[in-house]
KOLVEX-94827 format. One line per 8 residues: their letters; for each residue x, y, z of C-alpha. Coordinates in Angstrom, 3 decimals, always signed. Layout:
KOLVEX-94827
A = X,Y,Z  ...
end
This chain:
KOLVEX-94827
XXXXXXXX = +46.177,+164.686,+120.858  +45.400,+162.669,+117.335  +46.555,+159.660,+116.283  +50.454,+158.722,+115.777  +49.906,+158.667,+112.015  +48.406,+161.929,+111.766  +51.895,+163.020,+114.387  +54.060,+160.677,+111.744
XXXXXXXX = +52.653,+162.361,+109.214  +53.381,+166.096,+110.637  +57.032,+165.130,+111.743  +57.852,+163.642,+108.415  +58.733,+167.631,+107.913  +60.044,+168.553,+110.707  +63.010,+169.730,+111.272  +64.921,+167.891,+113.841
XXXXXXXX = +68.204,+166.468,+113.012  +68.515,+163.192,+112.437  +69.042,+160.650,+115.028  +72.367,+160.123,+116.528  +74.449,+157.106,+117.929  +73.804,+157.905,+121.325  +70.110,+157.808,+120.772  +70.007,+154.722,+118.130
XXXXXXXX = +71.313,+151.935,+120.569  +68.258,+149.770,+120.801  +67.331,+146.703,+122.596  +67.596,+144.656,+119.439  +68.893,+144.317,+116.356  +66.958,+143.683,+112.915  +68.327,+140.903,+110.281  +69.855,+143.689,+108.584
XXXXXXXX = +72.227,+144.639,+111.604  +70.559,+148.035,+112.393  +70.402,+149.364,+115.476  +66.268,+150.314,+116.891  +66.064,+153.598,+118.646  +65.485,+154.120,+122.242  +61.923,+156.683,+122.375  +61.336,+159.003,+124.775
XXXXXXXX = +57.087,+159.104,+123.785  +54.744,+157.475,+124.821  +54.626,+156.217,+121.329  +58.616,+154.964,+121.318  +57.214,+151.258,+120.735  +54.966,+152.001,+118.349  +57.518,+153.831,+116.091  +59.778,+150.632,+117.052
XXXXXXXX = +57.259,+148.485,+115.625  +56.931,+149.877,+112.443  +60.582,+150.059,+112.258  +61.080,+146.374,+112.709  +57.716,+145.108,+110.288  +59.579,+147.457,+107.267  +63.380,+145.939,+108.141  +61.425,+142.189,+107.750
XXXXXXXX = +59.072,+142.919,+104.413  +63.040,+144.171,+103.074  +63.965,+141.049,+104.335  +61.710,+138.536,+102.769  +63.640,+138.769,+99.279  +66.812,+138.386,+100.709  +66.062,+135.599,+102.741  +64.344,+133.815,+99.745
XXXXXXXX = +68.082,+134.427,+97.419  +69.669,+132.832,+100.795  +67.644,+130.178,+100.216  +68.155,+129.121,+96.885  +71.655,+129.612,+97.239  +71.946,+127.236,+99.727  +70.120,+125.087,+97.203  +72.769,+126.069,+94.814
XXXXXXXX = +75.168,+125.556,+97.214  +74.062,+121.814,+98.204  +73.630,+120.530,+94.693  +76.982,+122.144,+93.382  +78.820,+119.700,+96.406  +76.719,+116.652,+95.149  +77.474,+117.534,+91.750  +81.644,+117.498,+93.113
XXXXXXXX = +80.846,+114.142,+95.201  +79.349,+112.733,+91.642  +82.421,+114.287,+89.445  +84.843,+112.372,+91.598  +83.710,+109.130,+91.859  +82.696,+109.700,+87.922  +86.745,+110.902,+87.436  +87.631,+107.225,+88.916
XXXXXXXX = +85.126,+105.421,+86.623  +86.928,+107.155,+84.001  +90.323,+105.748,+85.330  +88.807,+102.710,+85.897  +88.312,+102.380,+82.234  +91.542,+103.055,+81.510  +92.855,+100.153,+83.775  +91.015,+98.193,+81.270
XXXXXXXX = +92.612,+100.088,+78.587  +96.041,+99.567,+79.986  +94.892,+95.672,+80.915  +94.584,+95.220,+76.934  +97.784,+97.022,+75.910  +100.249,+95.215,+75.199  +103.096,+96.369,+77.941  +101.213,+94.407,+80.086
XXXXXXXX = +101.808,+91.259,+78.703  +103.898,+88.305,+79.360  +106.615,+86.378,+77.019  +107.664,+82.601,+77.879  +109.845,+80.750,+76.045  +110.626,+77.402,+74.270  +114.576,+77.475,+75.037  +115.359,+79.492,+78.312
XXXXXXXX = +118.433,+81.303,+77.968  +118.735,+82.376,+74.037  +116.547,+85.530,+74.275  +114.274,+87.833,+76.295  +111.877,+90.237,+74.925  +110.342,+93.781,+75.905  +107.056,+94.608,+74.891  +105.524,+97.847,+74.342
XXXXXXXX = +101.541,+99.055,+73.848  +101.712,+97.856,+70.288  +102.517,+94.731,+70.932  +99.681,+91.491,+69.614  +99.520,+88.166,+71.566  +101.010,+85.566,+69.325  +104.011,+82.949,+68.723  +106.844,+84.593,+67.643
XXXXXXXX = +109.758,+81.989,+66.217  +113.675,+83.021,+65.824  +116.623,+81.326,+65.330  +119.796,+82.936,+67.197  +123.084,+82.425,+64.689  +125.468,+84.388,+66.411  +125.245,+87.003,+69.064  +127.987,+88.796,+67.490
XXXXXXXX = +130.736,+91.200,+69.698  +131.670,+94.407,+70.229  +135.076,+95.546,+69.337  +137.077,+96.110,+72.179  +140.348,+96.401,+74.052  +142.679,+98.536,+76.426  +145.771,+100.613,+76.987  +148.501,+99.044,+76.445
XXXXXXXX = +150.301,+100.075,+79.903  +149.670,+102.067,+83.124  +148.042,+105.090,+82.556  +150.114,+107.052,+84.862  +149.851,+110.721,+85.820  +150.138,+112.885,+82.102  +151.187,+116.613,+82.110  +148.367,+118.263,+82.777
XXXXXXXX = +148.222,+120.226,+79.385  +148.665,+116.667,+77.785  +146.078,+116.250,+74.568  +144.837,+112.810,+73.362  +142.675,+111.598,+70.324  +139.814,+108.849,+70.204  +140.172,+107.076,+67.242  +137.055,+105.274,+65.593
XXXXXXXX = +137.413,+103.610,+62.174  +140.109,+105.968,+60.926  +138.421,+109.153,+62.321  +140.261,+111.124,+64.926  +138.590,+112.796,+67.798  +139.928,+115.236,+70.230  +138.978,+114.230,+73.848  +138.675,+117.722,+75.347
XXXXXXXX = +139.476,+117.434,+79.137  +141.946,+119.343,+81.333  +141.549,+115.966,+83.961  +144.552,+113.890,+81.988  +144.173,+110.744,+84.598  +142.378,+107.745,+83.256  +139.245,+109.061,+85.251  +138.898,+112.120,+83.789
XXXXXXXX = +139.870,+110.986,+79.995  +137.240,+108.068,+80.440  +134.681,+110.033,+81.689  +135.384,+112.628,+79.308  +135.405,+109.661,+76.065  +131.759,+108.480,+77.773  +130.346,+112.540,+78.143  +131.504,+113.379,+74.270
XXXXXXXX = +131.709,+110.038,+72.272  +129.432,+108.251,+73.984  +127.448,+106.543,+70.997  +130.508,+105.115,+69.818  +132.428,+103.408,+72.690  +131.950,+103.060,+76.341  +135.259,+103.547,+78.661  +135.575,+102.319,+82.124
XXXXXXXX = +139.189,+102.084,+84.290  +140.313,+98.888,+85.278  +143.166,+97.777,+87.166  +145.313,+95.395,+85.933  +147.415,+95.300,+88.533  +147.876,+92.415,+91.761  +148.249,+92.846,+95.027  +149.295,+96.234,+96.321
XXXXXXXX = +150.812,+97.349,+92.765  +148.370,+99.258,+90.723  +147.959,+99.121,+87.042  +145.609,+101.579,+86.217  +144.302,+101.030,+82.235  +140.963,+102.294,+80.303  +139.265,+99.965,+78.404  +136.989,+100.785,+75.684
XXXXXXXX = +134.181,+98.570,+73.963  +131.866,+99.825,+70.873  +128.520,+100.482,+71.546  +127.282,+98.209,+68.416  +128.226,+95.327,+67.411  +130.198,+94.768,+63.924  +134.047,+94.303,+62.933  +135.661,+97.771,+63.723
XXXXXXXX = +139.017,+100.176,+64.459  +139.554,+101.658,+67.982  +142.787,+103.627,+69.217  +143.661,+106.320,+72.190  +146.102,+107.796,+70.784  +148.354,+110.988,+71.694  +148.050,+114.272,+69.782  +151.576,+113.323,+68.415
XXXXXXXX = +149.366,+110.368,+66.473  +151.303,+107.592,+69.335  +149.038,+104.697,+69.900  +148.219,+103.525,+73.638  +146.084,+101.098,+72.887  +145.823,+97.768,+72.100  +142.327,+96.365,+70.432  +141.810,+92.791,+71.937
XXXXXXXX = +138.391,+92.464,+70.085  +137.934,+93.450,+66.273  +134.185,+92.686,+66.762  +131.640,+91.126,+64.594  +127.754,+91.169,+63.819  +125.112,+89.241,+65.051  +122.507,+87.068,+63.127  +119.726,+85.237,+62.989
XXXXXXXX = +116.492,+83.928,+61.120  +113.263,+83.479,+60.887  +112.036,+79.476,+61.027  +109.514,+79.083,+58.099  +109.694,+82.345,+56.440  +112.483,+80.533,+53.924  +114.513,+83.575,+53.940  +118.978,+83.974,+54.898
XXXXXXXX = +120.306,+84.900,+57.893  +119.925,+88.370,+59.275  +123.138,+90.318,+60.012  +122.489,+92.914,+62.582  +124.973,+95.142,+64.784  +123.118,+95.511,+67.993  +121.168,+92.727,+69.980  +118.002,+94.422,+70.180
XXXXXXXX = +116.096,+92.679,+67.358  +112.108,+93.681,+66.799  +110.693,+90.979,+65.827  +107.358,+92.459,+65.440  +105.875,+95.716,+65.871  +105.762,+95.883,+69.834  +108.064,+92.848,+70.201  +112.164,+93.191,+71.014
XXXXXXXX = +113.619,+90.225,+71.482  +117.654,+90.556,+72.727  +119.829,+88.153,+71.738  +121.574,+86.262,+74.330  +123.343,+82.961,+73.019  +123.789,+81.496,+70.041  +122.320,+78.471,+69.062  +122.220,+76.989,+65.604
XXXXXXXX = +119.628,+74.973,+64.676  +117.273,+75.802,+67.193  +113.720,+77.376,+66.806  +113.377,+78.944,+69.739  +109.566,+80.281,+70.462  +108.652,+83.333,+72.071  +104.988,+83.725,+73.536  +103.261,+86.598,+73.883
XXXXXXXX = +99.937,+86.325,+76.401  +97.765,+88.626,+77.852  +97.533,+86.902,+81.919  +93.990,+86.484,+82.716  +95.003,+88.099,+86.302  +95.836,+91.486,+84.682  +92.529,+91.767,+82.995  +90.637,+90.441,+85.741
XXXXXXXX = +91.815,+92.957,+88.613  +90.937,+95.814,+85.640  +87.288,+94.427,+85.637  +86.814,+94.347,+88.719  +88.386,+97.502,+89.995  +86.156,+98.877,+86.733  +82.971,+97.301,+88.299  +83.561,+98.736,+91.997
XXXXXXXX = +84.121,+102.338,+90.401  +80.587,+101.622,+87.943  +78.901,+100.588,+91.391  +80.092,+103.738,+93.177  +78.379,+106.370,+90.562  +75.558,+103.937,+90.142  +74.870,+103.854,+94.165  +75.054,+107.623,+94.269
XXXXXXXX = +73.018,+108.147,+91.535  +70.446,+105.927,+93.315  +70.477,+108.258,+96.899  +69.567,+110.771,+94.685  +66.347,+109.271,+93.644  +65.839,+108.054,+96.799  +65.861,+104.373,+95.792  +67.632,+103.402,+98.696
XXXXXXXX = +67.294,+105.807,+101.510  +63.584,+106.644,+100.777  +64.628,+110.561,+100.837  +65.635,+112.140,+97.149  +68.656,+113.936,+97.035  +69.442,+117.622,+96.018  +69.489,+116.695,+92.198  +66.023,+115.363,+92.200
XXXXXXXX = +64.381,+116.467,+89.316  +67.688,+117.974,+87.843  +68.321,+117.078,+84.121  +72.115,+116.386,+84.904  +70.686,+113.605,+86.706  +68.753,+111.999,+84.186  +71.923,+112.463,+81.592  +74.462,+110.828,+84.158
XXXXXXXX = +71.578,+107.775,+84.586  +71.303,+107.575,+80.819  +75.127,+107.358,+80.119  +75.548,+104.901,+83.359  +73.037,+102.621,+81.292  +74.574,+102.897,+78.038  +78.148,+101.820,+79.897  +76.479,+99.123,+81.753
XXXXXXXX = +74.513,+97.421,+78.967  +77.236,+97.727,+76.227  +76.952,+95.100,+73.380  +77.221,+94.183,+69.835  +75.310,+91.893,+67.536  +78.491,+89.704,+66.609  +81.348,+87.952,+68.101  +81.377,+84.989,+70.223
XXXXXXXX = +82.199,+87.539,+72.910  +79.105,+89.789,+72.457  +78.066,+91.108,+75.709  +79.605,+92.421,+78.987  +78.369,+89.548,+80.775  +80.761,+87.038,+78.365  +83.194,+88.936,+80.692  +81.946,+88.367,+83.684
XXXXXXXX = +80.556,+91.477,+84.315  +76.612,+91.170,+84.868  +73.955,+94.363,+86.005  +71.765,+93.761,+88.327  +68.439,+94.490,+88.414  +69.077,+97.181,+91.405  +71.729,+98.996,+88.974  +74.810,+97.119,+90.433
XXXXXXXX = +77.169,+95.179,+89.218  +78.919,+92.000,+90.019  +82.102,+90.618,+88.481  +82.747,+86.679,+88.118  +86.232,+85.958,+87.431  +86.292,+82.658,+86.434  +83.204,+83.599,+83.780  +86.540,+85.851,+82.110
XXXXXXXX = +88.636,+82.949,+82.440  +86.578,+80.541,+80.938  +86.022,+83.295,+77.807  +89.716,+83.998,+77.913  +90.408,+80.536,+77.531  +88.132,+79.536,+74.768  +88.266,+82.572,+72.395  +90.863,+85.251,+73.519
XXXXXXXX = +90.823,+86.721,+69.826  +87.065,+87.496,+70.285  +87.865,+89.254,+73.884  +90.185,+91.634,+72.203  +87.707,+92.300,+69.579  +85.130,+92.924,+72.354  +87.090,+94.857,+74.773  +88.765,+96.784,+71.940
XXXXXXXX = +90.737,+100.266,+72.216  +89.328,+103.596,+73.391  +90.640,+105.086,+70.984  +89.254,+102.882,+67.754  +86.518,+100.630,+68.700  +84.478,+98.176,+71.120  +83.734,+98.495,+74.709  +86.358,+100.641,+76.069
XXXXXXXX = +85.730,+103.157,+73.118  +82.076,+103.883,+73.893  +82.992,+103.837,+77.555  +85.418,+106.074,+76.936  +83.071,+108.326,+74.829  +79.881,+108.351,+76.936  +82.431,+109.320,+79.600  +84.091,+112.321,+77.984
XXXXXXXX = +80.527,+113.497,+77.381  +80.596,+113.897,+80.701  +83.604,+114.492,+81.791  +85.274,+116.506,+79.256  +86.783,+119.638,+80.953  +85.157,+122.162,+77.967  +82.313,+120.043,+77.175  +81.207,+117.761,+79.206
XXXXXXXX = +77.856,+117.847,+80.462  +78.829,+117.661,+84.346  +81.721,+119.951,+83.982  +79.337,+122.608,+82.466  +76.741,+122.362,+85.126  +79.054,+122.732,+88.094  +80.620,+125.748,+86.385  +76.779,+126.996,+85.925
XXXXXXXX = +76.066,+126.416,+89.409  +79.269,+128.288,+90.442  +78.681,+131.518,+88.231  +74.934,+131.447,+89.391  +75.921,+130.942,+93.270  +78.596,+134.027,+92.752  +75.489,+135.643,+90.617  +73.458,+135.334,+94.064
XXXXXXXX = +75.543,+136.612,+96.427  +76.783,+139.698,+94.730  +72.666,+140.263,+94.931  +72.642,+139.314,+98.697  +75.011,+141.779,+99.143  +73.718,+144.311,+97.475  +70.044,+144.388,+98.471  +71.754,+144.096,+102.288
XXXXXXXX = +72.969,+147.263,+101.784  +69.882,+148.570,+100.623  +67.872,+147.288,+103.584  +70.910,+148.648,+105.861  +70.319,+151.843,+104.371  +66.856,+152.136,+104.129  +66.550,+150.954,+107.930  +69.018,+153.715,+108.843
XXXXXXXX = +66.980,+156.493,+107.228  +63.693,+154.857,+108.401  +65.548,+155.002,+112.455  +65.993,+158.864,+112.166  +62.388,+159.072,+110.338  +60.516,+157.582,+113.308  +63.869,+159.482,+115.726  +62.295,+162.793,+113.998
XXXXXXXX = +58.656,+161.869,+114.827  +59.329,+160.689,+118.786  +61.231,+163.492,+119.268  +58.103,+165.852,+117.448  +55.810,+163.501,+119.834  +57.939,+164.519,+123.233  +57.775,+167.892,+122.584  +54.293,+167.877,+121.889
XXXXXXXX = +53.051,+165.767,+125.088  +55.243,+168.024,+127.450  +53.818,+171.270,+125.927  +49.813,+169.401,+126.929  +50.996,+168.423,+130.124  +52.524,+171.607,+130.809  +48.912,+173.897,+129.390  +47.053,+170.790,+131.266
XXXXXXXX = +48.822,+172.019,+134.426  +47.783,+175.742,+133.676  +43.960,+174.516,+133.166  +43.547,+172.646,+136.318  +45.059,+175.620,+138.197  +43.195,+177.866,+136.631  +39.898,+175.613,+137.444  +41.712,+175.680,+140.978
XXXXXXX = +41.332,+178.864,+141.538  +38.544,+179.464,+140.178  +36.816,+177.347,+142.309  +38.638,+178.841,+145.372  +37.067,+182.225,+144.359  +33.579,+181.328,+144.072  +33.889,+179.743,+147.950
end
């Protein structure tokens, strides 16, 4: 009969149509999801087989891009793992940062009672002397009699230092006119409604105080120009000096004072005479939980950094061998063995902060303390501002290089990784298809050749039949 590649080879031309569902629904599947062919030769499994060897050569290149994309894949997760804990370094740093600023300090005082202070980021530890005058007062005072109920279409006038203003309000009871004096004139007085009254008999009045201090002219007055008011307080400015500076008292009209950039001290009493000292200090506790908060996010990188060696587990990570690794290491060093050549405070270790040989590091409190104590000047110098100079400025730098959402080195890579893992699946898919394809046309191929085969073996059975019959008879014959 020949061999089945000399038949293969015939019924690549042949005409039979190609193969159908019916006939296509193998016993297995290849990787590709195509369906083998059921033969009817006695060559079905041979066909079959060279079916199934062509689907898995197609395959190898596809499952080699599977592969590295599940490469890809892992190293673009330990990348976001790394990104993370590097994203709470970075707000570790800034703990420090908001540690040094000056909102976080605390103000005692000499003379308890005579003034308080806010402080912002600006302001500088130091002593900062005043001496309280007067507090001054606001000009104040009320109407002169129950408000009542006005008409409705009634019209009155606030009038501040000679200049009349129409309170525009259809509400005419003392509510509505003093809410309507607080919404419009605000930054000039302040109304509230009080009753002067006792017992069950009300005596419903608005009151009105200046919002600065300073000698000056209130009224409520009807749009006829009649007064209702009657101004208790002509108010007064406040003042104060400075002890040592040699200078006069200070008039001021409000109680805020800033006594230094950073520094607001608010009058509360008077009292001639008396220096009173405000301190502003930086409490050791507020730098001390930024450290070490800062040293348990360092440790975090530094530790998963170190699986990916394999320093500790004994089995590298997925970023063995990647440069993003090596940068990350480098810039983990730079943070960790920050110094300068000057200072009494000079190294990170002045702070209590000391690397270990195994890339840890520990934080000793009372080590800051006992620097804090001796030279806090040459901690501020040390520590600095990430914005302008010292520690938390290259921190802050080597971690942008990082970190930095359009140039930082980690950002870039796991943007790489992404494009090239999107890259590698659009080929996955594509080269599927192709093996999908070329499976399908390679099914009706070897369909076209069984089918060819078939035919051919019943056509020798059927003259192999004729032969031995005709031997048959002949035989018969010669007897």
């Amino acid at each position: 009969m020949g061999t089945v590649s000399n038949t293969l080879s015939s019924a690549s031309s042949a005409t039979t149509p190609p193969v159908s569902s019916a006939t296509s629904s193998g016993s297995s599947s290849s990787s590709s999801g195509v369906s083998n062919f059921t033969g009817t030769s006695e060559y079905s499994q041979d066909l079959q087989n060279v079916i199934t060897h062509a689907i898995q050569i197609a395959d190898l290149p596809i499952q080699l891009l599977q592969d590295q994309q599940t490469t890809w894949t892992n190293q673009s997760d330990e990348l976001t793992t790394i990104d993370g804990l590097l994203t709470n370094l970075q707000t570790a740093v800034q703990n420090v940062q908001q540690a040094m600023d000056g909102s976080s300090y605390t103000a005692s005082y000499s003379t308890a009672g005579v003034v308080s202070a806010s402080l912002d980021d600006t302001a500088q530890e130091g002593v900062y002397p005043i001496e309280v005058q007067d507090i001054g007062s606001y000009a104040a005072g009320s109407t002169s009699s129950d408000w009542g109920t006005p008409a409705a279409n009634a019209t009155f006038n606030l009038v501040v230092n000679g200049t009349s203003n129409l309170i525009s309000t259809t509400d005419t009871s003392a509510t509505g006119i003093a809410s309507a004096i607080n919404s419009q004139y605000g930054n000039q007085v302040q109304a509230t409604v009080i009753n002067a009254g006792s017992g069950s008999t009300a005596d419903t009045r608005i009151s009105l105080q200046a919002t600065s201090l300073g000698a000056q002219s209130i009224d409520l007055q009807t749009s006829s120009g009649t007064s209702l008011f009657n101004q208790t307080v002509d108010g007064s400015d406040a003042s104060y000096s400075i002890p040592g500076t040699g200078g006069p008292d200070i008039s001021t009209n409000s109680r805020q004072v800033v006594i230094s950039p950073g520094v607001t001290l608010t009058l509360l009493s008077a009292s001639p005479g008396n220096e009173v000292d405000t301190t502003v200090s930086r409490p050791d506790s507020t730098l001390s939980t930024a450290l070490s908060g800062f040293a348990n996010a360092y440790n975090a990188v530094a530790t998963e950094i170190s699986n990916q060696y394999g320093l500790t587990t004994g089995t590298a990570g997925v970023l063995e061998g990647q440069t993003i690794l090596q940068s990350i290491s480098q810039t983990l060093a730079q943070i960790g063995t920050y110094g300068t050549s000057a200072g009494a405070v000079n190294s990170l270790e002045n702070l209590g902060l000391d690397l270990g040989i195994n890339g840890q590091m520990t934080f000793t409190a009372l080590n800051l303390a006992a620097t804090d104590i001796g030279d806090p000047a040459a901690v501020d110098a040390f520590v600095g501002n990430s914005a302008t100079s010292g520690f938390l400025q290259a921190a802050t730098n080597a971690l942008t290089s990082l970190e930095d959402p359009t140039t930082g080195i980690v950002k870039n890579a796991e943007s790489d990784l992404q494009t090239e893992i999107g890259n590698i699946d659009t080929t996955i898919s594509t080269k599927q298809a192709a093996v999908t394809t070329m499976a399908t046309n390679l099914t009706n191929q070897m369909a076209q050749a069984d089918a060819l085969l078939s035919t051919t073996e019943q056509q020798y059975d059927y003259m192999n039949e004729l032969f031995q019959a005709q031997q048959t008879e002949e035989q018969e014959l010669a007897l």
